[in-house]
N, C-alpha and C positions, 0 to 999 in steps of 0.2 A: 473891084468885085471880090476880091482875095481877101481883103480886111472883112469886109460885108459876109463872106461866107464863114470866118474862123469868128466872128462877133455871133453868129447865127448859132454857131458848134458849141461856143463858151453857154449861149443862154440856156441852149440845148441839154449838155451836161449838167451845168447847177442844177436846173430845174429836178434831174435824174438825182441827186443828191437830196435836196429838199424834201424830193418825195419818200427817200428813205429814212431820212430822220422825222417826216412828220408819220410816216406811218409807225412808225414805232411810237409815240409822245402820245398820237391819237388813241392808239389800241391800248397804251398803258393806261391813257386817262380814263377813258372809258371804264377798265376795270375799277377803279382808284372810285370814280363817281359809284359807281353799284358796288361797293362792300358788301352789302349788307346779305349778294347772294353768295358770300364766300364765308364759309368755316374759317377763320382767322386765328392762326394757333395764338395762347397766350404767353406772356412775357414774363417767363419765369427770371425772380428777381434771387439774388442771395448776398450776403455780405458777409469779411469776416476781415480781422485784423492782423497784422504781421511785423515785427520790427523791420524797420526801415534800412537796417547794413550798410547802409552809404549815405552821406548826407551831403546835400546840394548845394559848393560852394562856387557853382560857377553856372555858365549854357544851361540854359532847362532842357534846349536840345540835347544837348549830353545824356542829362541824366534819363530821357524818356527814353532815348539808346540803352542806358543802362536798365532800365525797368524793364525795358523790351527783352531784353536779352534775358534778363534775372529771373524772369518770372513767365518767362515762352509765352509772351504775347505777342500779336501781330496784325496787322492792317493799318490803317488809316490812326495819326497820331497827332494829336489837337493838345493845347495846353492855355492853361491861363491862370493868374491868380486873384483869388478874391480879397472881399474886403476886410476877410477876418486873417488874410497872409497866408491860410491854407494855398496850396498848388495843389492843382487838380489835372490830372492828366488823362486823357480819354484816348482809348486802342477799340477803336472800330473796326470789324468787319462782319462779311453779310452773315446775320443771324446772332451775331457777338459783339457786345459790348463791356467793353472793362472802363471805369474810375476808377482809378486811382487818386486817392488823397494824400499827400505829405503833408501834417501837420507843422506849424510853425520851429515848435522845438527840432521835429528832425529825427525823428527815434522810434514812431511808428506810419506804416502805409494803413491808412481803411481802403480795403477793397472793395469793391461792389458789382458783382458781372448781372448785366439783364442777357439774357437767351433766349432766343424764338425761333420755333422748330420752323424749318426751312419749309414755303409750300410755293402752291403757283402764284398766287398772291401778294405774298410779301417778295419773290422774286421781281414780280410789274413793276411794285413799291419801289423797290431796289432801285430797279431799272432806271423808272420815272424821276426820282428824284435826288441820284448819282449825280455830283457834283466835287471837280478840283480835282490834280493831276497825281497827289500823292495818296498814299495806300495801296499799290500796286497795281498791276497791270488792268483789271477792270475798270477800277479808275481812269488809268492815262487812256486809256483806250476809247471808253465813254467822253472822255475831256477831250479827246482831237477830233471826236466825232463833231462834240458841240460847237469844235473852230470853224471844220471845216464847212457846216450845215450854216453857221454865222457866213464866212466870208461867201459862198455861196447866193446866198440870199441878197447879199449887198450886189455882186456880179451880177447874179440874174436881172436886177430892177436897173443896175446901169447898161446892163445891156439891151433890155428890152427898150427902156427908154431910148438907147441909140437907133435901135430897129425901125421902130413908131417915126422917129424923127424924119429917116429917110422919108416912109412910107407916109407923111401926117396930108399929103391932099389927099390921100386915099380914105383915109381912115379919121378923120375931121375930130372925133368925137374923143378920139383918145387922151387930152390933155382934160378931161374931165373924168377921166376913168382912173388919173395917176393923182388927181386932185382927190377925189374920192377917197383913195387909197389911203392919204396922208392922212385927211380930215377924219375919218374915221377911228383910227387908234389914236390921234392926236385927241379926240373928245372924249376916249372911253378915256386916257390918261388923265387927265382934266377932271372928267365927273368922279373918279377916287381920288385925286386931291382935295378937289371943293368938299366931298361928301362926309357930313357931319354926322 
């Protein structure tokens, strides 16, 4: 009876989680679908070029350290190179975006910062589609939310299904309620694969 109550407490709790993190995904989405009743500041773009002072002979980590520093940028720190050898470095945060480009030779940065005035809006946006542990603390914070709302969700369905298990003369009907469940996003998964 002591397992059966602390099993009942676990599905109890998740579920109180879940409910947090989908009321927040719901209420964001919501906005995100109706834009169109939102004044949406625009995305002032600018660019401008600058010698390079240091050139990249090692870690692109390093040097996005080093750009960070050189040039008082901050947040969230992405890099990759293309197929023309430019390295491109991206400094996110909310409202701010910097590129950075090192040309091959090494001897100039193009800059490029987009900017958009902060509203309620693009905060939901934020919100919604905040994603990965680095760029500080909104980040990691929104990232242990999405762990903890993940393993939550796994707990509650193993625990429910332990629940149901005891209970299944009672409740007869339930191994088609958990078949449902499956079947259901197993299909929608399915119909965007197949769908041409």
């Amino acid at each position: 009876m002591r397992l059966h109550l602390i099993i009942r407490k676990v599905h109890l709790a998740t579920s109180m989680v879940m409910l947090s993190f989908m009321l927040i995904y719901v209420f964001t989405g919501i906005f995100l679908i109706n834009r169109e009743c939102f004044q949406i500041p625009e995305v002032e773009r600018t660019g401008y070029a600058i010698p390079a002072g240091k050139k990249m002979d090692g870690d692109p980590r390093d040097y996005a350290r080093y750009l960070g520093e050189s040039l008082d940028l901050k947040g969230r720190v992405e890099f990759r190179q293309v197929r023309n050898e430019d390295w491109i470095f991206y400094f996110s945060f909310p409202g701010d975006r910097y590129e950075v480009r090192l040309t091959p030779k090494q001897d100039t940065l193009h800059i490029q910062r987009s900017r958009q005035d902060r509203s309620f809006f693009t905060v939901v946006q934020g919100i919604h589609v905040l994603r990965g542990f680095r760029g500080g603390w909104p980040y990691t914070l929104w990232a242990v939310m999405y762990d903890v709302a993940f393993a939550s969700m796994y707990l509650f369905a193993v625990t429910g299904i332990i629940i149901w298990f005891r209970l299944r003369k009672k409740y007869r009907y339930g191994l088609w309620y958990l078949a449902a469940g499956l079947a259901i996003p197993g299909s929608i998964i399915l119909l965007y694969l197949l769908w041409k």
